[in-house]
N, C-alpha and C positions, 0 to 999 in steps of 0.2 A: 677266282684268280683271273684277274685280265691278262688276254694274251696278244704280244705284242705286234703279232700279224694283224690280228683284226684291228689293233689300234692302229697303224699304221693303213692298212685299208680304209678308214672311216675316214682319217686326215686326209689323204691321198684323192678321196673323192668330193670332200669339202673344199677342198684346194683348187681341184679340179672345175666343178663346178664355178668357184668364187674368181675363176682365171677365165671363166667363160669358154674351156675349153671342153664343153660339151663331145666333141666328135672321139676326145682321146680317149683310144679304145687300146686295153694291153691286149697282144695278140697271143703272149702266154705268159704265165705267171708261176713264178717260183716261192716256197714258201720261204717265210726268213731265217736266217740262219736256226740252226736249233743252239738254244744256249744248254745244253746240258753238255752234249758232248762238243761244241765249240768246229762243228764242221758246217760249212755252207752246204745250203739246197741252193737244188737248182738242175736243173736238162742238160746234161754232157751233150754237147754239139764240136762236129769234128772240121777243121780249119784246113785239113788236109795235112799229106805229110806226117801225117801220127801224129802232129796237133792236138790235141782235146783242148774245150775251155769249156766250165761251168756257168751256161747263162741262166742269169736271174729272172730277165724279165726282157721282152720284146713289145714295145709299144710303137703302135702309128696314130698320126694325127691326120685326119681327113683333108684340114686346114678349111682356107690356105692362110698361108703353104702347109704343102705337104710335109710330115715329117718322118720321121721314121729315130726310133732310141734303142738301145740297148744297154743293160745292165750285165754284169759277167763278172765273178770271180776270178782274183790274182793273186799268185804268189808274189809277185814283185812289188816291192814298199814301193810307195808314191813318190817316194823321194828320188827312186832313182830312175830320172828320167829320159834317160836314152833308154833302159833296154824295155819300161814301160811302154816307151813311143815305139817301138821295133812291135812289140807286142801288141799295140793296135794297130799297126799298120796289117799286123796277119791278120787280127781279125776282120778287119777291110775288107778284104783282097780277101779270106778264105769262107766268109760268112757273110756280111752285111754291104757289100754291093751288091751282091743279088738279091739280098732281100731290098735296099732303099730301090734299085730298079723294080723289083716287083711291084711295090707300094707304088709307084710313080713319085717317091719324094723327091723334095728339092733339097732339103738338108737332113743330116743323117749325124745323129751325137752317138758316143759311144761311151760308158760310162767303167771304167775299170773302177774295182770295189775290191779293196783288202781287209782282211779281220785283225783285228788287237784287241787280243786279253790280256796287256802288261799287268793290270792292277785284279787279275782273276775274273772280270765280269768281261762279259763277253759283247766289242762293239765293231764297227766298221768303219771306215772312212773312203768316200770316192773324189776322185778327181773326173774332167772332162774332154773330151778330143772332139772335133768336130771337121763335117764335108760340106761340103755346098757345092750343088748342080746350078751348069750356067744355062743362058738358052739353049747351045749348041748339043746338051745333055753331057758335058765333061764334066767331071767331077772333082775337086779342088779341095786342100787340106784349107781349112780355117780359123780352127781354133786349139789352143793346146799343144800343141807342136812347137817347139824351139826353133825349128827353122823356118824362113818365110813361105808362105803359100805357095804349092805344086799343085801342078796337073795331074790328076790318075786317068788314068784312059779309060773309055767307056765301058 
């Protein structure tokens, strides 16, 4: 039986490779969903405030640029996109600006992931949000977001 983590790990590193992105190193990894019982894996990491959110996976890119991703489980459908974009904004603000300052990145994706088993077999779909650091080291909404580009303070 092939199983579909390691498929996904062998593409994921053929890709990687074939992108020349040699340096992208995930900094922790989560296994894929289990399709039996239909519950995501993944590290409970706390946003503060009694927040939880289940990350998938934490990758940085040496670059340049530097980058910094994150992958994390949501209850909230893709569709709806205000209280999705409230929901990344926490994790910003509660988790991944101090990790993209750790990293010293300049741009930092944030990848919310929801599961659908409408048809019983068990898939996923992710949307993207994104930051970009300027010289000054402030950090700016970029992509994904409904409303135009803002400042986050450092």
């Amino acid at each position: 039986m092939i199983r579909p983590a390691i498929v996904l790990a062998t593409v994921l590193s053929c890709a990687t490779q074939l992108a020349g992105c040699r340096d992208k190193q995930p900094a922790s990894v989560a296994p894929s969903p289990d399709v039996r019982s239909g519950q995501p894996k993944g590290e409970l990491r706390s946003l503060g405030g009694g927040k939880e959110i289940r990350v998938v996976e934490i990758t940085r890119d040496e670059g340049p640029p530097r980058v910094i991703e994150i992958e994390y489980w949501t209850d909230i459908p893709l569709s709806d996109r205000a209280n999705l974009q409230a929901e990344v904004e926490a994790v910003w603000a509660g988790l991944m600006h101090k990790e993209a300052e750790d990293a010293k990145a300049v741009r930092a994706y944030i990848y919310p992931r929801t599961p659908d088993s409408g048809d019983g077999r068990f898939t996923d779909r992710t949307t993207s949000f994104s930051y970009v650091r300027d010289q000054e080291g402030t950090w700016s909404k970029a992509g994904g977001f409904g409303d135009k580009a803002t400042r986050s303070p450092r």
